[in-house]
C-alpha positions in Angstrom: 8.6 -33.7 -85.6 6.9 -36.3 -83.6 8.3 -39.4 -82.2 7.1 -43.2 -83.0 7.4 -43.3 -78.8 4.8 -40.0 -79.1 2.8 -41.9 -81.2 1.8 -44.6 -79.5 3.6 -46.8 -82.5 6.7 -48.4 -80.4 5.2 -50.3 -78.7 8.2 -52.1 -76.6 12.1 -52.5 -77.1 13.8 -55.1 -75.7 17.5 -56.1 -75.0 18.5 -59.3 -76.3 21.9 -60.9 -75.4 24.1 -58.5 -78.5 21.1 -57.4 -80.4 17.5 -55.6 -80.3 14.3 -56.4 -80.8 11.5 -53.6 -81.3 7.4 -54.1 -81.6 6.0 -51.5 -83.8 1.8 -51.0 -84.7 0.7 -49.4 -87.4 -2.0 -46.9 -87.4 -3.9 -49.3 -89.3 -3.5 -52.7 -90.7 -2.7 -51.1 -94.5 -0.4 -48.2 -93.3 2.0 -47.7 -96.3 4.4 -45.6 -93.6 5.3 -48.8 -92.0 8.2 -50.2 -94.4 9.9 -46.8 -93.9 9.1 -46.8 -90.4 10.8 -50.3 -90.3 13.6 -49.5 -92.7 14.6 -46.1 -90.4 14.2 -48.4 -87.1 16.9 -51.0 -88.4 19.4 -48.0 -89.9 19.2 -46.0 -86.7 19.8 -49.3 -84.1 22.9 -50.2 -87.0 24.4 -47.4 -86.6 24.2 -47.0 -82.6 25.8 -50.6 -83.1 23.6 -53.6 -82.6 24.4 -56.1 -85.2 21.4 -58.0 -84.7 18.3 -56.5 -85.0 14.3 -57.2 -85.1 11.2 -55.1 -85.9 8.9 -56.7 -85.6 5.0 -55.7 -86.1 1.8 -56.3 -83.8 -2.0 -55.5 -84.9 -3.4 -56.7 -81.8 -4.4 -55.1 -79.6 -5.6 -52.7 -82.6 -3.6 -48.7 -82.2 -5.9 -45.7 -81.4 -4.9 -42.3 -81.7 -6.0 -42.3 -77.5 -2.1 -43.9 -77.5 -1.0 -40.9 -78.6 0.8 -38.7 -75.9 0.4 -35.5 -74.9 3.9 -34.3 -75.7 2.8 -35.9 -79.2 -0.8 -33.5 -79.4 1.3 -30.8 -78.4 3.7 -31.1 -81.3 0.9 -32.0 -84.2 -0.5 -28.7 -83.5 2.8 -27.0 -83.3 3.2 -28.1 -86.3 -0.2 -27.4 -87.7 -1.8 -30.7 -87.7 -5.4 -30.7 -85.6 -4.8 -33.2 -83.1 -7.3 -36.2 -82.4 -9.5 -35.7 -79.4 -10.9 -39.1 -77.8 -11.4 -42.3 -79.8 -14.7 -43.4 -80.1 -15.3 -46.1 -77.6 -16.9 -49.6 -79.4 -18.1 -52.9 -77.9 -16.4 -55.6 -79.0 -17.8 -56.8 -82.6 -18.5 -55.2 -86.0 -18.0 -51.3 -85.9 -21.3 -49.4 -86.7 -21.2 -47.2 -89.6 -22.3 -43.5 -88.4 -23.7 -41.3 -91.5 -24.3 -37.7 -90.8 -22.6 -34.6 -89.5 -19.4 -34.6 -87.0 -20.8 -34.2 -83.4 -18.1 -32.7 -82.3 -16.6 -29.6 -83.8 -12.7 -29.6 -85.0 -10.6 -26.5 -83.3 -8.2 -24.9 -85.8 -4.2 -25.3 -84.7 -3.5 -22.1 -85.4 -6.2 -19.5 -84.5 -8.3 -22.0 -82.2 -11.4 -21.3 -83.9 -13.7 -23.8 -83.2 -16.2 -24.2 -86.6 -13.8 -25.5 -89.1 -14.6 -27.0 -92.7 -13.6 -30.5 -93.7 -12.6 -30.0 -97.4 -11.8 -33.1 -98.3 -12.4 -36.9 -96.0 -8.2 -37.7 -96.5 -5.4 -35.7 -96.4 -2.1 -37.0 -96.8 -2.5 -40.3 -95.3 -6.1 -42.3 -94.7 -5.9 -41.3 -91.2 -6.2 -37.7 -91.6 -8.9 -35.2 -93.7 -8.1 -31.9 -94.9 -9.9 -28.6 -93.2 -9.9 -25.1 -93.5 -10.6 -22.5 -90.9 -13.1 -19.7 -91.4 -11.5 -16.8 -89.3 -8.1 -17.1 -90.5 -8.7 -19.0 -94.0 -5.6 -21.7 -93.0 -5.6 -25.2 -94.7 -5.1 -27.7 -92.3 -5.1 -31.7 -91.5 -7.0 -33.2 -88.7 -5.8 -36.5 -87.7 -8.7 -38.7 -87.3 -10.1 -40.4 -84.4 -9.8 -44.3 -84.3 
């Protein structure tokens, strides 16, 4: 549905002499997605025929869902998923803790309705919470801003 490219997770692939090297980043430092991320990287790059190939994974700089690209909103909501709007910007340092409502309201993918629910803090993954919409009564996921 949505591309590791579209994701802001490849972050480069490069050629070297008869074999390929690739720098992935997970969404977070505990992603459990990445060892099938990895293991579908070095079967598709097998099987287009390099023989000698490298995944290899970087946490710095840290992903944010602002790496993901438009084509890749696009197709999370196609798809039904709420798409991230912009990461929070931090100074360098500890991250405050924010308790309290959501300032900014979550716009369901399929009706647009802007006053959603959160149901539950975490969906499928960490990354994302579960939400329903009001005017058309649609579960959804929302994938969080980081």
């Amino acid at each position: 549905m949505v591309t590791l490219a579209e994701l802001g997770i490849l972050r480069e692939v490069r050629q070297t002499g008869d074999g390929v090297e690739v720098t992935i980043t997970p969404t977070y430092s505990g992603c459990p997605a990445m060892e099938a991320i990895r293991a579908d990287l070095l079967r598709a790059l097998h099987r287009a025929g390099y023989d000698r190939v490298s995944v290899r994974t970087l946490l710095a700089p840290a992903w944010t869902t602002d790496w993901i690209s438009a084509e890749g909103r696009a197709k999370l909501a196609a798809a039904g998923i709420s798409p991230p709007g912009p990461a929070p910007r931090r100074a360098a340092g500890p991250v405050p803790l924010k308790l309290g409502a959501r300032e900014e309201p979550i716009a369901c993918p399929r009706c647009g309705e802007r006053q959603t629910e959160r149901l539950a803090a975490f969906g499928a993954t960490a990354c994302r919470e579960l939400r329903r919409c009001p005017a058309c009564r649609e579960p959804f996921e929302h994938v969080k801003e980081i």
